[in-house]
N, C-alpha and C positions, 0 to 999 in steps of 0.2 A: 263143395260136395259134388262128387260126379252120379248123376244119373243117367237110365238109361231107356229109350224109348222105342226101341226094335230097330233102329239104322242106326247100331251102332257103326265106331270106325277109330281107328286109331288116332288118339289124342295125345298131344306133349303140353307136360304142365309145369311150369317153375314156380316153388313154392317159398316164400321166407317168413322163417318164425312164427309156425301157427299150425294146429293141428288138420290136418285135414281128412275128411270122412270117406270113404266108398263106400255103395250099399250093393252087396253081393245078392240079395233075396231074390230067388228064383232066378239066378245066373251064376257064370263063370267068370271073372276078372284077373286078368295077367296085370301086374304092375312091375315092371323093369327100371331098374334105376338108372341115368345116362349119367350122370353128373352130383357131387354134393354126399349128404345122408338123410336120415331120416330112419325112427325108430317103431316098430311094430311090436306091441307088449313086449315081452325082455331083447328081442332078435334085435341089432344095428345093423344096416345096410350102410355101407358106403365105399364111393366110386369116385375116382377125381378126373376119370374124363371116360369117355368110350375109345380112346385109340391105346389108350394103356395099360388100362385091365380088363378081364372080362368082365359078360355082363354078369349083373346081381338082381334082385327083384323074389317075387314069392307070386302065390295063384292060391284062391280063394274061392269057393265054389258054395253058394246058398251058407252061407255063414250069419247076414244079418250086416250089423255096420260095421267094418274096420278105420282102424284109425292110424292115420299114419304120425307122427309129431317129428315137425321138422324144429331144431333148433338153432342155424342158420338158415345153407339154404340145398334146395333140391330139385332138379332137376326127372321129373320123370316119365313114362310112357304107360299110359295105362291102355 
């Protein structure tokens, strides 16, 4: 789970098979997908690399906890 302690900074996360949390409460989170997929309630993101498609990803702004569920694997930048 990412949180966040006021120096935030941009993070790359690779993920397999397992759901993972972001807590947007009292913030803004860009998550950009580089590589892979991964599912956000019904929305599917995926990307098989950064030189070949554009990018993909969502932003979330005091929402509470989102979830992402990766069922291989995923590659992303929060």
């Amino acid at each position: 789970m990412v949180t966040f302690s006021g120096t935030e900074r941009l993070e790359r996360i690779v993920l397999h098979r397992e759901e993972y949390h972001i807590d947007s409460t009292n913030k803004e989170v860009a998550v950009i997908l580089l590589s892979g997929s991964f599912r956000v309630g019904e929305h599917t993101f995926e990307r098989s690399d950064v030189f070949s498609q554009e990018a993909d990803g969502f932003c979330v702004s005091n929402h509470g906890t989102c979830s992402l569920l990766v069922s291989d694997t995923a590659e992303i930048c929060v």
